[in-house]
N, C-alpha and C positions, 0 to 999 in steps of 0.2 A: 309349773303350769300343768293343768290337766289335762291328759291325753284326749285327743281330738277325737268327736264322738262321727260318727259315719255321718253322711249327707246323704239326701234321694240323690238316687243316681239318675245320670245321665245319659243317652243312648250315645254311643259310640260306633259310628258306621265306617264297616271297611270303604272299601274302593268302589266292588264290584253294586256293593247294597247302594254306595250314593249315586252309580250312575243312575241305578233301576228307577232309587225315586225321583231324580231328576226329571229321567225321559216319563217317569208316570203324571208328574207333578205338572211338564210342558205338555202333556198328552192329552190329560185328561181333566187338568186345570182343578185336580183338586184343592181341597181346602183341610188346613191340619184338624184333627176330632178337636169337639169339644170335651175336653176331659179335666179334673180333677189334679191340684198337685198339693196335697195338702206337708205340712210337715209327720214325717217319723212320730206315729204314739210314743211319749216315753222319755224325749228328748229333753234333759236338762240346760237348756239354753242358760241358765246362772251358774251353770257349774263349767262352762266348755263358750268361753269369749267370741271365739270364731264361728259357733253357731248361732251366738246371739245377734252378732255380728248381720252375717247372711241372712236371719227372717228378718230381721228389719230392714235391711236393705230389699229384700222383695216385697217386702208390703208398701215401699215408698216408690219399686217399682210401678206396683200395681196401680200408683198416682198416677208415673207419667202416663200409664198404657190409657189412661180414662181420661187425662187432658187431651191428650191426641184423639182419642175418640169421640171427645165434647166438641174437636172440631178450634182449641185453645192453641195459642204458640207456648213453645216449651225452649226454654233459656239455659245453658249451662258454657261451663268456661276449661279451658285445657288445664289440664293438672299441675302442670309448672314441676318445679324440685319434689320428685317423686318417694317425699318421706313423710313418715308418719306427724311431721312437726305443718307440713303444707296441706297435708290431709285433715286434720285440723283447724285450721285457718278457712278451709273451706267446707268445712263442716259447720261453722261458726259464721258464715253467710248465709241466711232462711231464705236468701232471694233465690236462690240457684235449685233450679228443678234436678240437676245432672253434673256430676261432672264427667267429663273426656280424658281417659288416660289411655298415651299409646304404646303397644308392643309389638310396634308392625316391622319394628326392624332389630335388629340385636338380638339379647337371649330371652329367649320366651318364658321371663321368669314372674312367675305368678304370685311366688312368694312377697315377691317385695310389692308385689298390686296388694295381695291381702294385708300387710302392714299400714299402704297406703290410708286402706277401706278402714282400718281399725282407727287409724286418726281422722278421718271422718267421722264416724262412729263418737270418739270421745270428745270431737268439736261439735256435736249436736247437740251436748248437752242430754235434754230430756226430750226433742224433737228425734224425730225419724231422720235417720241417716240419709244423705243424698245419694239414689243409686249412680251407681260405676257405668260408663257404656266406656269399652274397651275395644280400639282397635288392634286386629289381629294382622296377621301375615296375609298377604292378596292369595285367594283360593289357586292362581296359577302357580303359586309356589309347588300347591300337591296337596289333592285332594283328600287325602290318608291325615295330612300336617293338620289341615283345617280341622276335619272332625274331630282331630286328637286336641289341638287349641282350643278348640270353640267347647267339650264336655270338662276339660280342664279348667277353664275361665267360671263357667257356667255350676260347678260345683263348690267355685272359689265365692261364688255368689253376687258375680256381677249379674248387671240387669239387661246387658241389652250388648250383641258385639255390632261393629262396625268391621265391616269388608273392604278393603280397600280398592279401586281399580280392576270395579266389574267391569267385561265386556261386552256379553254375551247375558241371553236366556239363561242356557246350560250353567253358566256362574251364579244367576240368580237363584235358580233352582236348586244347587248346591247352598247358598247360603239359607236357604230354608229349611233344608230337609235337616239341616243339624245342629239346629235349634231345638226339636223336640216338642213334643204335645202341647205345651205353654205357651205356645208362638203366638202373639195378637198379630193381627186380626184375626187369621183362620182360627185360632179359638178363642171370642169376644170375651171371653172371662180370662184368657191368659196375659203375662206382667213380662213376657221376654219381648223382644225386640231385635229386628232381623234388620241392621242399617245398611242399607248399600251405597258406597261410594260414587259415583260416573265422573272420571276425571282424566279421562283418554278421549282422544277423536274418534277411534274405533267403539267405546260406547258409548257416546254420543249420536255415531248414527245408529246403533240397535237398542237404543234408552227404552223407547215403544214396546220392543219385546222385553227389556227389562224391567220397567215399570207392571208389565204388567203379568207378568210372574207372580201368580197364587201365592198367598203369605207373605208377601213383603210388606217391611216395616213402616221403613219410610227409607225415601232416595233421597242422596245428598249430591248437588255440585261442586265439585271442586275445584274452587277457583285457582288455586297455588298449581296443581298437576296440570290444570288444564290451559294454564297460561305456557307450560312447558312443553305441552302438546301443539300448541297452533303460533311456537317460537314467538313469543311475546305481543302476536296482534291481540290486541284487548277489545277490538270491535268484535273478533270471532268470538274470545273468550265469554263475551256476555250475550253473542246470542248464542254460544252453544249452554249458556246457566239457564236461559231463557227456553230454550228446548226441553232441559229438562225440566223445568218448573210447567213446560205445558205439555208434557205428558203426561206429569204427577195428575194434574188436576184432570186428564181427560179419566185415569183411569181411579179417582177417586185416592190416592197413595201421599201423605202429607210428603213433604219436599221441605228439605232444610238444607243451607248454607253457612258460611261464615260472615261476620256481620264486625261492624266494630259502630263504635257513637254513632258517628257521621249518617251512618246508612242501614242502621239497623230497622230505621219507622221506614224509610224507603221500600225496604227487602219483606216487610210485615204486610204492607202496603198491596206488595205485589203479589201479597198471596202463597209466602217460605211461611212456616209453620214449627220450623227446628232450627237452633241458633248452638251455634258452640262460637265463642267471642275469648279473648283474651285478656280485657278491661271489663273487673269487673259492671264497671259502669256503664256498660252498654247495657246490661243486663238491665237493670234498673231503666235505661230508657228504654229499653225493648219492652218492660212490663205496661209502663206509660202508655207506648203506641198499640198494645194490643188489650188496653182495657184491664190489666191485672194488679 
C-alpha cells in the first residue's frame, strides 16, 4: 500500500482557545467565515486509496449540507457490524443520504471507521460514497478529548460529528468552534456538519439557548436517553421531542430524530427533517412521505 499522502489539516483547539471561542461565539453570536477548503494542489487521489476515499466522501457531504439547505428530509441508518464487508452493504443502498456510525463509548478508534468508510466506498460502485456522521464522546467528558476527536474524525474524512448529551450553550458553542471554517450553516458553502444531541432533562430545559447557538447543524431528540431521563414516562418523553422540535423551528435549525416504518411519515409530518432508522425500510418510506 502507498504511504498515506497528508490531508488539509484541521484546527486543533486547546482548552483555553475553546473557552475564548465559546464565550465569543455566546457573546457575540457570531457566525463561522465564509471560506474556501479546497483539496491539496498535487494530490494523487489514484495513488493513496484513503484520500480518494475522503474527497469523495466530502463532495457527497456537500449533498447532504444542500438537502438540508433546500429545506429536504435526509434519511440515513446505524452502521450495524462495524466492517468493511457492512460498509459495503451499505454503500450498495443509493437510498441512504448517510450513514451513522458510533464511537461514543469504547476506544476512540478511527482506524477501523476508516476501513468502515473504505467498504462504503467499494459498495458505491461508481456512485459517490455515502458520507460518515460519527458520534463522538459527550463534550462533558473534556474539552481537550473533543477537539482532539472531532480534528481526528474530521481528517479521517467523515462529514459531520454528532455530540452526544448537550446541556447547555457553553456545549453547543464548544461543538461548533471545533468543527472549523466548513461548518454549514455559518459558512453556506461549507459540507461539515455540527449535530447536537438533547437527550437529558437538564437540556431540555436550556434547548432554546441550545438551538440557538450560532453554527449549529442540526439538533437531534433523543428518544432512547430521554426515556431514561424522565424514568420511563413516555407522556414527558414526547413532549420533551416536542420541545425540541419547537425550538428548532422557532430558530430556523433542521431537528432530526429516530424514526422506524410505523412513524417515520408521522415524525416527517411534524416537521424532523433528519432521520437515522435501523430498517432499512423505513428509509424508503421516509422518502415516499417526504416527496423523494
Amino acid at each position: 500500500m502507498s504511504p498515506r499522502k497528508p490531508k488539509p489539516p484541521h484546527t486543533r483547539l486547546s482548552l483555553s482557545l475553546l473557552v475564548s471561542v465559546a464565550a465569543a461565539l455566546a457573546a457575540a453570536g457570531c457566525a463561522a467565515p465564509e471560506q474556501s477548503d479546497a483539496p491539496e494542489a498535487g494530490t494523487d487521489a489514484a495513488a493513496d486509496p484513503t484520500a480518494a476515499t475522503s474527497a469523495a466522501a466530502a463532495s457527497d457531504a456537500s449533498a447532504l449540507a444542500q438537502l438540508l439547505a433546500d429545506g429536504q428530509a435526509v434519511f440515513g441508518v446505524f452502521s450495524g457490524p462495524t466492517t468493511a464487508e457492512q460498509g459495503a452493504l451499505m454503500g450498495q443502498n443509493r437510498e441512504l443520504d448517510f450513514v451513522f456510525y458510533s464511537l461514543e463509548s469504547g476506544p476512540f478508534d478511527i482506524m477501523s471507521t476508516e476501513v468502515y468508510m473504505s467498504g462504503i466506498a467499494e459498495g458505491s460502485g461508481t456512485g459517490a460514497p455515502h458520507p460518515l456522521i460519527l458520534r463522538v464522546p459527550p463534550i462533558r467528558n473534556g474539552v481537550d478529548a473533543a477537539g482532539a476527536n472531532v480534528a481526528e474524525a474530521l481528517e479521517a474524512g467523515v462529514a459531520a460529528i454528532v455530540f452526544p448529551h448537550v446541556e447547555s450553550a457553553e456545549d453547543a458553542a464548544v461543538a461548533v468552534s471545533v468543527m472549523g471554517d466548513q461548518l454549514w450553516p455559518g459558512n453556506p458553502a461549507g459540507s461539515l456538519l455540527s449535530i447536537l444531541i438533547v437527550e437529558d432533562r437538564s437540556g431540555v430545559e436550556r434547548v432554546d439557548e441550545i438551538v440557538a447557538t450560532p453554527g449549529v447543524s442540526v439538533v437531534f431528540a433523543g428518544p432512547g436517553d430521554l426515556r431514561r431521563s424522565y424514568e420511563g414516562d413516555m407522556e414527558a418523553v414526547e413532549a420533551a421531542i416536542q420541545t425540541v422540535l419547537a425550538a428548532c423551528k422557532v430558530h430556523g435549525v433542521p431537528c432530526g430524530i429516530t424514526a422506524g416504518v410505523d412513524d417515520v411519515a408521522e415524525r416527517i409530518a411534524q416537521g424532523f427533517r433528519m432521520f437515522i432508522v435501523s430498517d432499512p425500510a423505513a428509509v424508503t418510506a421516509g422518502r415516499e412521505a417526504a416527496g423523494r
